[in-house]
N, C-alpha and C positions, 0 to 999 in steps of 0.2 A: 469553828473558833476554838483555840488549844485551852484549856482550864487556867484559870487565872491563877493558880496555887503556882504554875512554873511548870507542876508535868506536864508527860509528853501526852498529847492526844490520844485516845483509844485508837488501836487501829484494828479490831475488827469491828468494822461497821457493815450494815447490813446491803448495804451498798456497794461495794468489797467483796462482797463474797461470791464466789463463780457459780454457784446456783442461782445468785440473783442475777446476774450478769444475764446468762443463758437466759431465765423467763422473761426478763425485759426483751432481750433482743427477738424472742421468739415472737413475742406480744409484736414488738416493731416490723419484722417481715409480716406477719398476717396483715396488723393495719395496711402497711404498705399495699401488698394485693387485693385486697378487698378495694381498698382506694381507686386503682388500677383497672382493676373490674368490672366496679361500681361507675367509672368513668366511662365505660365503651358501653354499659348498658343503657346507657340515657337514650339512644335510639330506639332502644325498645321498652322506652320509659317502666324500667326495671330495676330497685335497688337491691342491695347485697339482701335483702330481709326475702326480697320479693324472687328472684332470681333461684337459691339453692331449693326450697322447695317445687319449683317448675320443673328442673333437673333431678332433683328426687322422685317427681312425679312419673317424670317420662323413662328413669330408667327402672322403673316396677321399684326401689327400696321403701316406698309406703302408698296406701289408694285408700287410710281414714285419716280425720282430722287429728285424731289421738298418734296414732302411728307419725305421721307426719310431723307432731309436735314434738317426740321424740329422738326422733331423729335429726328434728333442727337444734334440737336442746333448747324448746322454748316450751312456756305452759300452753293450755290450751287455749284459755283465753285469748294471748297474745295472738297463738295460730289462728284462731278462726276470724279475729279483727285484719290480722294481714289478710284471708283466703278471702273475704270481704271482697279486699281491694283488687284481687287479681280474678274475683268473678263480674267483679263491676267492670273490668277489661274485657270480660269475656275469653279470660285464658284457659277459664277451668268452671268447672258444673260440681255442684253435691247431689248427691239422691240420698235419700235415709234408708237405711236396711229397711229390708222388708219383715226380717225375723227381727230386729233389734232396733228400736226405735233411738235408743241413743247412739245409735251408729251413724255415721254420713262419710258416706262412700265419696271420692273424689276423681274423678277423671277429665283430663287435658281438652279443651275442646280443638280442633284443626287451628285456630289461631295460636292456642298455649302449646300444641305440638311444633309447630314452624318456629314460636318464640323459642321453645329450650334445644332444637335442633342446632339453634346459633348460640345458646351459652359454653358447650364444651373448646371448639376455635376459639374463645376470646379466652377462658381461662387458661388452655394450652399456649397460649401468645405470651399471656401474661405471666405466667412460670417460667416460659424460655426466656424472658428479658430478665426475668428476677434470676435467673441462674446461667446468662447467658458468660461468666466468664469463667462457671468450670468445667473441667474436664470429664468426659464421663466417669471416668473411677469414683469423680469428687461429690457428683452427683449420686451416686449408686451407695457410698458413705455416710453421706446426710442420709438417704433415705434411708438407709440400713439404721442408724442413731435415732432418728425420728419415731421410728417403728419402734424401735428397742423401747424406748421412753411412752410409747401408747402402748404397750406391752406392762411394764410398769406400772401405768394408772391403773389397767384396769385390773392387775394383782389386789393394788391397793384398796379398788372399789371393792372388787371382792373380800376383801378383812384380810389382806395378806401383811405380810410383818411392818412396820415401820420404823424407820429409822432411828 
């Protein structure tokens, strides 16, 4: 709504601005795919929470519940409530270190290997539909910008300069 004084409206608003443009839209393709994903894993009554740690599981990037919680960028608590529900599936087992008692080791059982063997076809499906109307160059460009910008954060994690 324009100021009742007669001036003209502000026009940088935060909404406006091509930084915020980009996070929104970025926000919006993720939802989008997870949406997507989370859609085709209902057969194996799997959601987005449940789903990326099976696939983390199986391809070695974590085997404790700490490691795993990091890697999902959740606390621990959260992770071991989810690991809860995908050992009451019987997709995955704990054991506690033997040298570290607050350790617990995680591994897939033969049902939770079969379950994340079928996550990487559904995510690769669901990529190619989200990107199926560019060209490779266009593709090879997002992910080159993608990267750049994960590149970025993590300068910035590290204490690198800001803006």
């Amino acid at each position: 709504m324009p100021p009742s004084d007669g001036s003209p409206p502000a026009a940088d608003t935060l909404q406006d601005e091509p930084q915020t443009r980009v996070g929104r839209m970025l926000k919006l393709v993720f939802s989008s795919l997870v949406r997507s994903v989370d859609s085709r894993m209902q057969p194996l009554e799997l959601t987005a929470m449940q789903w990326e740690p099976l696939l983390l599981l199986s391809w070695g990037r974590a085997d404790t519940v700490a490691a795993l919680a990091r890697e999902c960028d959740m606390d621990c608590g959260a992770m071991t409530r989810m690991l809860d529900r995908l050992e009451q599936k019987q997709l995955l087992q704990r054991q506690r270190s033997g040298s570290d008692r607050r350790v617990v080791h995680l591994t897939l059982t033969d049902k939770g290997r079969e379950a994340a063997a079928a996550i990487p076809p559904v995510i690769r499906d669901e990529l190619s539909r989200h990107l199926q109307d560019f060209s490779e160059a266009e593709t090879g460009l997002l992910v080159s910008m993608l990267d750049r910008m994960l590149r970025n954060g993590r300068d910035i994690d590290r204490g690198g300069d800001s803006p």
